[in-house]
Jmol script that loads the backbone (N, CA, C; Angstrom):
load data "model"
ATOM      1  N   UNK A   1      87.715 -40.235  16.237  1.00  0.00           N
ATOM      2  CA  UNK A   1      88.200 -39.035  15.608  1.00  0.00           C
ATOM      3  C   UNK A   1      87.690 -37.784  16.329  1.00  0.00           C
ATOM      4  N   UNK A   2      86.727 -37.612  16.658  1.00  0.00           N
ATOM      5  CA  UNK A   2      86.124 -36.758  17.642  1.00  0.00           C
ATOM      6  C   UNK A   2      85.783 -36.515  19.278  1.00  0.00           C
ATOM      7  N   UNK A   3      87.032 -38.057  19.648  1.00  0.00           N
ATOM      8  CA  UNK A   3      86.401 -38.179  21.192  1.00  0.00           C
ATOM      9  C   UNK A   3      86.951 -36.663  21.831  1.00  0.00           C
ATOM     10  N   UNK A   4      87.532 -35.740  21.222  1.00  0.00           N
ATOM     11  CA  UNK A   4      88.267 -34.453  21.981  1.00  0.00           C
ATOM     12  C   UNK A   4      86.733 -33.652  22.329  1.00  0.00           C
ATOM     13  N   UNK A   5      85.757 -34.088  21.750  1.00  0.00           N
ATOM     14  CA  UNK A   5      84.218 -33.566  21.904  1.00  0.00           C
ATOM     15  C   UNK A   5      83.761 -33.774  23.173  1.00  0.00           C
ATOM     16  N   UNK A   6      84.062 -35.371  23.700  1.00  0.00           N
ATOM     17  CA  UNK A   6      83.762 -35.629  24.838  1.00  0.00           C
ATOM     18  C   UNK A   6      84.077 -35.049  26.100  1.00  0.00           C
ATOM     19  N   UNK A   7      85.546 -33.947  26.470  1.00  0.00           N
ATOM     20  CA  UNK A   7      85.544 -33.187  27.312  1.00  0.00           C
ATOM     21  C   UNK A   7      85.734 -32.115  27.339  1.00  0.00           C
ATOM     22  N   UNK A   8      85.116 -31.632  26.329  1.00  0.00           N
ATOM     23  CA  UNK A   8      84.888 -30.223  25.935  1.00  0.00           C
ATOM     24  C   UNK A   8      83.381 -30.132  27.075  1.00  0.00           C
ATOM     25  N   UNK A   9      83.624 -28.683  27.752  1.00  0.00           N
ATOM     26  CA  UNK A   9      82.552 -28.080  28.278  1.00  0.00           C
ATOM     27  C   UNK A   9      81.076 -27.681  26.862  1.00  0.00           C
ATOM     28  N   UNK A  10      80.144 -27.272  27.773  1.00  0.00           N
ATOM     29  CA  UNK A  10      79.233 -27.583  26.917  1.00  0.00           C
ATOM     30  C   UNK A  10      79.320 -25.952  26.301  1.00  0.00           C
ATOM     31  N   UNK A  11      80.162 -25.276  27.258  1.00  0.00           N
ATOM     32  CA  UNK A  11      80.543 -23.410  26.301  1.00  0.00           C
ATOM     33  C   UNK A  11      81.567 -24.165  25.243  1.00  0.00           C
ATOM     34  N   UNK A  12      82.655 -25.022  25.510  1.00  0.00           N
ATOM     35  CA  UNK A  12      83.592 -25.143  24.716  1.00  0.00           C
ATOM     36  C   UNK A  12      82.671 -26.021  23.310  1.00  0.00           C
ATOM     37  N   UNK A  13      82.170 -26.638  23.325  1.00  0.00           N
ATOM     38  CA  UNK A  13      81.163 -27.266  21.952  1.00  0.00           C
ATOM     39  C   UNK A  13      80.399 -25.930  21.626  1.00  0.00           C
ATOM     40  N   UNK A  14      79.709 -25.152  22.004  1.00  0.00           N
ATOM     41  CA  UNK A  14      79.027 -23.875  21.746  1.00  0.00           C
ATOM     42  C   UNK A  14      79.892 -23.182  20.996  1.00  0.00           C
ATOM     43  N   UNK A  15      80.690 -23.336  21.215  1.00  0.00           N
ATOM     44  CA  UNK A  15      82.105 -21.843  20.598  1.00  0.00           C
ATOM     45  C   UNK A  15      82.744 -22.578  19.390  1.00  0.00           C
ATOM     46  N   UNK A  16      83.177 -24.216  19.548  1.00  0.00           N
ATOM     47  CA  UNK A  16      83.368 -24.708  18.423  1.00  0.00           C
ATOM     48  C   UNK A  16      82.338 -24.917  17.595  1.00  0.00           C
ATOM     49  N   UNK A  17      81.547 -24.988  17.540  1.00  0.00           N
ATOM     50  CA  UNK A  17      80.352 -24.819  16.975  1.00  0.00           C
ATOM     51  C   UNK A  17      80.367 -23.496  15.915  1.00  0.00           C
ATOM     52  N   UNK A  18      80.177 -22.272  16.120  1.00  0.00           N
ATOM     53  CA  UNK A  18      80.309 -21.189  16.317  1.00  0.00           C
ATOM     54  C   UNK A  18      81.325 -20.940  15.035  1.00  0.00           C
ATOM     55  N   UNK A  19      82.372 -21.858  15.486  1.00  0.00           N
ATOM     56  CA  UNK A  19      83.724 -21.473  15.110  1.00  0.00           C
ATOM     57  C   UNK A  19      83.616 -22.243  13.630  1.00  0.00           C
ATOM     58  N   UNK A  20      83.253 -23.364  13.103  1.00  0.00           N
ATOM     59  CA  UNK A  20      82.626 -24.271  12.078  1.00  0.00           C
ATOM     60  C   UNK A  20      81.460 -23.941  11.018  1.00  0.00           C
ATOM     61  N   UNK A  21      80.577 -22.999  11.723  1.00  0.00           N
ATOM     62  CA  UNK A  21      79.822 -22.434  10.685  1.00  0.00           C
ATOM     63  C   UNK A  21      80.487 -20.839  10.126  1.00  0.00           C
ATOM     64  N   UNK A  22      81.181 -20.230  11.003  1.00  0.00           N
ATOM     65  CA  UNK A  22      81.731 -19.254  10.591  1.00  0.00           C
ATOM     66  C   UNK A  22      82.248 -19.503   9.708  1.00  0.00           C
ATOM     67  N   UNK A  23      83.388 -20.403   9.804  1.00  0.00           N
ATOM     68  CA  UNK A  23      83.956 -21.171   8.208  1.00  0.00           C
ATOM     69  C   UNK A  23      83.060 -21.368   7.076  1.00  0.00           C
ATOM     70  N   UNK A  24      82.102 -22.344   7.653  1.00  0.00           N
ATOM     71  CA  UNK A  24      81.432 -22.747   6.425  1.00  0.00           C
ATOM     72  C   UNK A  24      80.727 -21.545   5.715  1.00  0.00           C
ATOM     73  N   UNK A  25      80.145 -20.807   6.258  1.00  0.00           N
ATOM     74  CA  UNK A  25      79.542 -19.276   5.984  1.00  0.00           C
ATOM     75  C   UNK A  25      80.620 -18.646   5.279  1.00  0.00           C
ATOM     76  N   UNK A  26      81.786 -17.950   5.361  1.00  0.00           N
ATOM     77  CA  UNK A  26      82.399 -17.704   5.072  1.00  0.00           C
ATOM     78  C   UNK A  26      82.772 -18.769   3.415  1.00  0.00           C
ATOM     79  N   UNK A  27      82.896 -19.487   3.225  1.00  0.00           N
ATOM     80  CA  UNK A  27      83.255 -20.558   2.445  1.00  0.00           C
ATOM     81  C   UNK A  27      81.749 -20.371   1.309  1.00  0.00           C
ATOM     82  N   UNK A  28      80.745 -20.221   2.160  1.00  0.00           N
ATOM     83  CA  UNK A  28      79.545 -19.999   1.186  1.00  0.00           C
ATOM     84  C   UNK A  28      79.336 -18.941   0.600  1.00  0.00           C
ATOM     85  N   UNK A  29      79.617 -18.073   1.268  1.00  0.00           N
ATOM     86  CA  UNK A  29      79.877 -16.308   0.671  1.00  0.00           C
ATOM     87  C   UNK A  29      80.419 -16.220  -0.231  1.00  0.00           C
ATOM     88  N   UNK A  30      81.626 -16.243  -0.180  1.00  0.00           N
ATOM     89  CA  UNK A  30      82.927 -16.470  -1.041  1.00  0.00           C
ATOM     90  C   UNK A  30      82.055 -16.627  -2.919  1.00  0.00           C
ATOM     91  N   UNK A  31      82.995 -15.785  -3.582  1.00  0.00           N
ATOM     92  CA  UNK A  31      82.335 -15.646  -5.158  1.00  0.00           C
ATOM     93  C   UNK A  31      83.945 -15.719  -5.990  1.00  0.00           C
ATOM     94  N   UNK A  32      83.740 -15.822  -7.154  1.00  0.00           N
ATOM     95  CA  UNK A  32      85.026 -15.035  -8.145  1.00  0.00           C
ATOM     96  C   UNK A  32      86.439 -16.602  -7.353  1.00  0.00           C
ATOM     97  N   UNK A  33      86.957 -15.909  -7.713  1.00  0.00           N
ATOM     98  CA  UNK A  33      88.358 -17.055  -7.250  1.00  0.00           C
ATOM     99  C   UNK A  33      88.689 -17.699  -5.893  1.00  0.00           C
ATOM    100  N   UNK A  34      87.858 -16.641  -5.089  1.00  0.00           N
ATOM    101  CA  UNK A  34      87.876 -17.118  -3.317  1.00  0.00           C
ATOM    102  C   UNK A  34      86.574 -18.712  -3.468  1.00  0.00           C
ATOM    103  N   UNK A  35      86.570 -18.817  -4.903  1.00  0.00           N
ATOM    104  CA  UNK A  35      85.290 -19.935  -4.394  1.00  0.00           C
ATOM    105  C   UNK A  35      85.598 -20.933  -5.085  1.00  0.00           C
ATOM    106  N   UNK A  36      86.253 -21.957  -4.436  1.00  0.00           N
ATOM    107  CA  UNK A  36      86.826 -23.151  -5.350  1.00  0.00           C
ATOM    108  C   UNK A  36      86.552 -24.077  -5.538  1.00  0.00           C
ATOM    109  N   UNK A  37      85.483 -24.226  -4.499  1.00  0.00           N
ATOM    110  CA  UNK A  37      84.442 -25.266  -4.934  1.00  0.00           C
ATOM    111  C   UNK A  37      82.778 -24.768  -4.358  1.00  0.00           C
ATOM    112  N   UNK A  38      82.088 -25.405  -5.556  1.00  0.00           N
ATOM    113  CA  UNK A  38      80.774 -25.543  -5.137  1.00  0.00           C
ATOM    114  C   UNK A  38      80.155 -26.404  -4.410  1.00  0.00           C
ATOM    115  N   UNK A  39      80.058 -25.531  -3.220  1.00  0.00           N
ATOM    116  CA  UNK A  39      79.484 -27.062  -1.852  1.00  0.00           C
ATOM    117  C   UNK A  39      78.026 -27.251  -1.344  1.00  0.00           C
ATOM    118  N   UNK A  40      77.019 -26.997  -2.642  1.00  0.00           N
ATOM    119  CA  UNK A  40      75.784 -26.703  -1.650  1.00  0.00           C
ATOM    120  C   UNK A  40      75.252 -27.652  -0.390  1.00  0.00           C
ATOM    121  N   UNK A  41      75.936 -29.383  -0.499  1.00  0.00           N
ATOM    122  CA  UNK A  41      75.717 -30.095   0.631  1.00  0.00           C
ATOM    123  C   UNK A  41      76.132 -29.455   1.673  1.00  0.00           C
ATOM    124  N   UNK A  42      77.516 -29.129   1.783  1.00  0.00           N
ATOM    125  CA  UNK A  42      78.358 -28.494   3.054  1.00  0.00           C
ATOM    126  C   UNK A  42      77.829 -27.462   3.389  1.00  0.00           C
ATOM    127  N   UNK A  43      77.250 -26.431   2.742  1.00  0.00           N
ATOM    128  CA  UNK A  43      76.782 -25.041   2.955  1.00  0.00           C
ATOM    129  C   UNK A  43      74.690 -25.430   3.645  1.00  0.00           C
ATOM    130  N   UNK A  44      74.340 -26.604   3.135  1.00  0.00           N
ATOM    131  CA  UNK A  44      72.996 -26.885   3.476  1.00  0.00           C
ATOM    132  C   UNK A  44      72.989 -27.216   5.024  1.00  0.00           C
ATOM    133  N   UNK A  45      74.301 -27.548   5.253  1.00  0.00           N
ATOM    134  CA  UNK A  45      74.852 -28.268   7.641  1.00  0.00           C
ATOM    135  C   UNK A  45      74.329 -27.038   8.054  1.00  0.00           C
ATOM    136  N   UNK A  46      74.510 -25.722   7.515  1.00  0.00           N
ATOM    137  CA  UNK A  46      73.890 -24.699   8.526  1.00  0.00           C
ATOM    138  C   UNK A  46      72.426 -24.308   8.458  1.00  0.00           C
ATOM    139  N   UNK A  47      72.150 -23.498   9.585  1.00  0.00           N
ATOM    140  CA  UNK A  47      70.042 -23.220   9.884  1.00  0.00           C
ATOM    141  C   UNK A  47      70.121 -22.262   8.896  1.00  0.00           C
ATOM    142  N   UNK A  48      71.005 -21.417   8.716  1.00  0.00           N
ATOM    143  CA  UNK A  48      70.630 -20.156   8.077  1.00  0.00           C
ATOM    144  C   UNK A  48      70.656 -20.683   6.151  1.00  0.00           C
ATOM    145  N   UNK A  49      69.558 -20.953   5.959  1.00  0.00           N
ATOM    146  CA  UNK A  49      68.940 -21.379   4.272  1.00  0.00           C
ATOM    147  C   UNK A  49      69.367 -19.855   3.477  1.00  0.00           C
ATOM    148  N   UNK A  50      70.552 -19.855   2.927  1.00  0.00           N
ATOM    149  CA  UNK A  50      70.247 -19.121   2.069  1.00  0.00           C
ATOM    150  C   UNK A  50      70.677 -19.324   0.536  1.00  0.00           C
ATOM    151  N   UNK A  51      69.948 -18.658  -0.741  1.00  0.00           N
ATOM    152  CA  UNK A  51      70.710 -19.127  -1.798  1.00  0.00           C
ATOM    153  C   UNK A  51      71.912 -18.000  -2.388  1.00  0.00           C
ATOM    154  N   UNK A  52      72.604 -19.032  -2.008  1.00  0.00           N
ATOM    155  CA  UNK A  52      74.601 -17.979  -2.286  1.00  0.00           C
ATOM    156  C   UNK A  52      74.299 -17.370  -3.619  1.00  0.00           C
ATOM    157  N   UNK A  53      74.928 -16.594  -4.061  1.00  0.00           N
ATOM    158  CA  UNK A  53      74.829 -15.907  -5.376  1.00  0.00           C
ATOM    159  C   UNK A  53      76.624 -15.941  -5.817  1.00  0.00           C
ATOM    160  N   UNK A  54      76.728 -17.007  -6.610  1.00  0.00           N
ATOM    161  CA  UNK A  54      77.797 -17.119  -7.068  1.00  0.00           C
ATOM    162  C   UNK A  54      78.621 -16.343  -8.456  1.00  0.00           C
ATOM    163  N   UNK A  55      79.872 -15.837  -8.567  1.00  0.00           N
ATOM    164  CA  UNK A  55      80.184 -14.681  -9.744  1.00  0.00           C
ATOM    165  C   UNK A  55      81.412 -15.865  -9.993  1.00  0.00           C
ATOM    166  N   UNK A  56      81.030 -16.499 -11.288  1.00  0.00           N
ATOM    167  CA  UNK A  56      82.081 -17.682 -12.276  1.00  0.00           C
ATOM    168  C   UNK A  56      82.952 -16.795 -12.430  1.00  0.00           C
ATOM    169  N   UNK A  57      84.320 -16.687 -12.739  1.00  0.00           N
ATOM    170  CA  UNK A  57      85.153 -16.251 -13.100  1.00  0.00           C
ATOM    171  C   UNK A  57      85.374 -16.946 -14.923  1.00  0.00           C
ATOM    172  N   UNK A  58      85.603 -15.965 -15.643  1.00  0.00           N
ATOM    173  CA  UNK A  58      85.929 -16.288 -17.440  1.00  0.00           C
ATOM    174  C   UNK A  58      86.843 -17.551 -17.413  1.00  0.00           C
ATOM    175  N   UNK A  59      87.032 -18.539 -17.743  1.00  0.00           N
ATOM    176  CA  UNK A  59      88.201 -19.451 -18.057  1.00  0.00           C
ATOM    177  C   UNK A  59      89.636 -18.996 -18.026  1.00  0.00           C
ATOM    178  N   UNK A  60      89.984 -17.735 -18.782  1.00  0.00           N
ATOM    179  CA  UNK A  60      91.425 -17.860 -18.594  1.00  0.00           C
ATOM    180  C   UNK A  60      91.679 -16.899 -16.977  1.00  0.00           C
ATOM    181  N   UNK A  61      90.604 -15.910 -16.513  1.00  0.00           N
ATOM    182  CA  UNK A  61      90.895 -15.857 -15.227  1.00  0.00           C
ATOM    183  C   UNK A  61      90.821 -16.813 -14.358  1.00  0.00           C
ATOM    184  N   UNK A  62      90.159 -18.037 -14.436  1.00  0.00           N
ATOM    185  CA  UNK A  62      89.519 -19.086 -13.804  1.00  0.00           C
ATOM    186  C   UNK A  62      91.432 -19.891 -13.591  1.00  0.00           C
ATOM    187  N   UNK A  63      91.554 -20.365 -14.916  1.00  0.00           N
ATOM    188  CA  UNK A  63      93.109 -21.012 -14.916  1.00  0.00           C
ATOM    189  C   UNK A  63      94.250 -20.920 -14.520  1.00  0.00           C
ATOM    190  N   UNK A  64      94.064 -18.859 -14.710  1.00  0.00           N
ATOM    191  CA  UNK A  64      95.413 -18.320 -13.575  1.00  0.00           C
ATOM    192  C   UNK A  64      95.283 -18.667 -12.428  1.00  0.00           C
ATOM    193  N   UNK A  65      94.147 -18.508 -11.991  1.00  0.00           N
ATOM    194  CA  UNK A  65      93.863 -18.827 -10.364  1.00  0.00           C
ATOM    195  C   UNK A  65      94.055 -20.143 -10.245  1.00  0.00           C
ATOM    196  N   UNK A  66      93.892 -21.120 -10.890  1.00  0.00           N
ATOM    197  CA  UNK A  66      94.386 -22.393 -10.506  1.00  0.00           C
ATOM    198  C   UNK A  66      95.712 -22.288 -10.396  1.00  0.00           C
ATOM    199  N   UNK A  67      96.494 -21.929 -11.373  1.00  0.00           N
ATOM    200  CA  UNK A  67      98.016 -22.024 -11.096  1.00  0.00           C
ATOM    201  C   UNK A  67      98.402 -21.293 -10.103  1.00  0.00           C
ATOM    202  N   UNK A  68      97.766 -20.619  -9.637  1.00  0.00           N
ATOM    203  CA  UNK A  68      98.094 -19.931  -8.526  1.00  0.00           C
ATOM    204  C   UNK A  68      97.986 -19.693  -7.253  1.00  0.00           C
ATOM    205  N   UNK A  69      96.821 -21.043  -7.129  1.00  0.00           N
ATOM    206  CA  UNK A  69      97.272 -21.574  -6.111  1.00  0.00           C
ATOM    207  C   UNK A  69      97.841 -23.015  -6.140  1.00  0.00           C
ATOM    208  N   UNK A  70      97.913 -23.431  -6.995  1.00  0.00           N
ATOM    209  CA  UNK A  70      98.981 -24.419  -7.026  1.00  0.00           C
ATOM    210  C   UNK A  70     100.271 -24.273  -6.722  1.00  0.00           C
ATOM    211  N   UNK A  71     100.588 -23.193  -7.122  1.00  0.00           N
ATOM    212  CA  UNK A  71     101.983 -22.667  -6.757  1.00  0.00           C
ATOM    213  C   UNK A  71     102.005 -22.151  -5.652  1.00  0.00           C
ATOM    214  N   UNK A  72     101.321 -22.176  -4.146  1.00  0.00           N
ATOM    215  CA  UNK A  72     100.916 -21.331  -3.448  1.00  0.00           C
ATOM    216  C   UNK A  72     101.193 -22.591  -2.836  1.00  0.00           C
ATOM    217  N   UNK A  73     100.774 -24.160  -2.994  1.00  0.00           N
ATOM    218  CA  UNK A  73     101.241 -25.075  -2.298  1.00  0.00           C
ATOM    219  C   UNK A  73     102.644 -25.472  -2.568  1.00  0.00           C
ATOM    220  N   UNK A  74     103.321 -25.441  -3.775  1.00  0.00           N
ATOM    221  CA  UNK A  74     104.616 -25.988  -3.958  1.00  0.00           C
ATOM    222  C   UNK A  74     105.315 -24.772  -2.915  1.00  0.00           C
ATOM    223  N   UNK A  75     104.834 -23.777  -2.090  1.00  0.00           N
ATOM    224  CA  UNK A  75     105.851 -22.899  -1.704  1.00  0.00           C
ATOM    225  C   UNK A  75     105.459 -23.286  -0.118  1.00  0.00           C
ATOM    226  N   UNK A  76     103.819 -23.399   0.081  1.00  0.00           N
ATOM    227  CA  UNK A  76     103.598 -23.775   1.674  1.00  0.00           C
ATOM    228  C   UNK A  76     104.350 -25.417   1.953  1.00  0.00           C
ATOM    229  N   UNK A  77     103.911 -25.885   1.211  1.00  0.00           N
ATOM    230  CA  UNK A  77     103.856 -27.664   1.343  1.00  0.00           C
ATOM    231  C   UNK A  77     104.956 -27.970   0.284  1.00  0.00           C
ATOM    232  N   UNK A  78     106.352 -27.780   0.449  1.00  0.00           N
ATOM    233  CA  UNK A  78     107.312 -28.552  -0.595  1.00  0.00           C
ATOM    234  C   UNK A  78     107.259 -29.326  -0.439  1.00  0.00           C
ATOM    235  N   UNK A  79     106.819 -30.592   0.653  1.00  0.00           N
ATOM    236  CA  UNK A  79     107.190 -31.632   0.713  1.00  0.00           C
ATOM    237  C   UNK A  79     106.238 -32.700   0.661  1.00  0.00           C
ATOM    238  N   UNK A  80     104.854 -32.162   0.539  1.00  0.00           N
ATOM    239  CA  UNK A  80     103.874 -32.899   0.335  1.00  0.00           C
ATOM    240  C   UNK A  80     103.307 -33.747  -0.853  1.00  0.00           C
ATOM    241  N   UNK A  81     103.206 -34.889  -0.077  1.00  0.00           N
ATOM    242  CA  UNK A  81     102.948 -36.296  -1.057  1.00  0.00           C
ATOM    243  C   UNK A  81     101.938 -35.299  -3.046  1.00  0.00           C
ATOM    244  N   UNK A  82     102.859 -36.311  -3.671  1.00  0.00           N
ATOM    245  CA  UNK A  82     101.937 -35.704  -4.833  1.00  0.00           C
ATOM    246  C   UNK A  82     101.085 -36.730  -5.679  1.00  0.00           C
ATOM    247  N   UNK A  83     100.474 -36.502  -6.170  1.00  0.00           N
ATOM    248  CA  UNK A  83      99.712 -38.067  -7.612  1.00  0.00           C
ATOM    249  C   UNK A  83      99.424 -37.301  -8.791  1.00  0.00           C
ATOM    250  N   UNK A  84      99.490 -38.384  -9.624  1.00  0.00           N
ATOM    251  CA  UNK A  84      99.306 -38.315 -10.775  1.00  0.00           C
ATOM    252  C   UNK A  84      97.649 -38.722 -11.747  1.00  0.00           C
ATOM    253  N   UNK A  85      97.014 -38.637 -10.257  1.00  0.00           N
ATOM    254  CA  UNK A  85      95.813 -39.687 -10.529  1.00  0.00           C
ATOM    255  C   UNK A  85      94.689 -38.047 -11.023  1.00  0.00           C
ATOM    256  N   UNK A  86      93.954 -38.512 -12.345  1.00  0.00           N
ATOM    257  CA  UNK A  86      93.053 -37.432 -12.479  1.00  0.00           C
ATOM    258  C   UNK A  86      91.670 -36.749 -12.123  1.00  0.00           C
ATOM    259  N   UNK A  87      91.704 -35.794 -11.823  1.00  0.00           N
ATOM    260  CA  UNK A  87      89.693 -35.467 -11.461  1.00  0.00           C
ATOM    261  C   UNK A  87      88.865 -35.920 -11.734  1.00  0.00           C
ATOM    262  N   UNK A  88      88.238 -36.710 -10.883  1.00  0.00           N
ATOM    263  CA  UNK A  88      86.819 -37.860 -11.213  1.00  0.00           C
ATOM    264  C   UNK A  88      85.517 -37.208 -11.227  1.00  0.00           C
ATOM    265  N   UNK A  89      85.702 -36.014 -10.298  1.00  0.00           N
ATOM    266  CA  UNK A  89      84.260 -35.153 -10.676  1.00  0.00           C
ATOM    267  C   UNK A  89      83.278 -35.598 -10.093  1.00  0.00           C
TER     268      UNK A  89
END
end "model"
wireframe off; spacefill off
backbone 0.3
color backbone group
């Protein structure tokens, strides 16, 4: 899954690198509805230890935002596989 690692220059792994925690940083920042899941494993892969300060959103703002991006995939992804199977948590 990763042999594209193997001829990557050692700038090109540096920059993807780079490019992976920016995400994840970004992803850890993130508060209020930009934060859709709580990842402290995923957010712990980077050096920089810090503790995120997360802002819950109320339930019924919490719910719009689910539907909304749900509906955000029925418009990107019409055609993507769906289930019926429920959140295991």
């Amino acid at each position: 899954m990763d042999e594209d690692l193997d001829s990557m220059s050692h700038s090109q792994v540096l920059a993807e690198a780079k490019k992976l925690r920016a995400a994840v940083r970004a992803h850890r920042d993130s508060t209020g509805q930009g934060l859709c899941w709580h990842q402290p494993a995923l957010w712990d892969l980077l050096p920089d230890k810090v503790k995120p300060t997360v802002v819950v959103p109320e339930w019924p703002q919490f719910m719009r935002g689910c539907v909304k991006y749900r509906q955000s995939l029925d418009q990107q992804l019409p055609n993507a596989q769906r289930t019926d199977e429920e959140f295991k948590g």
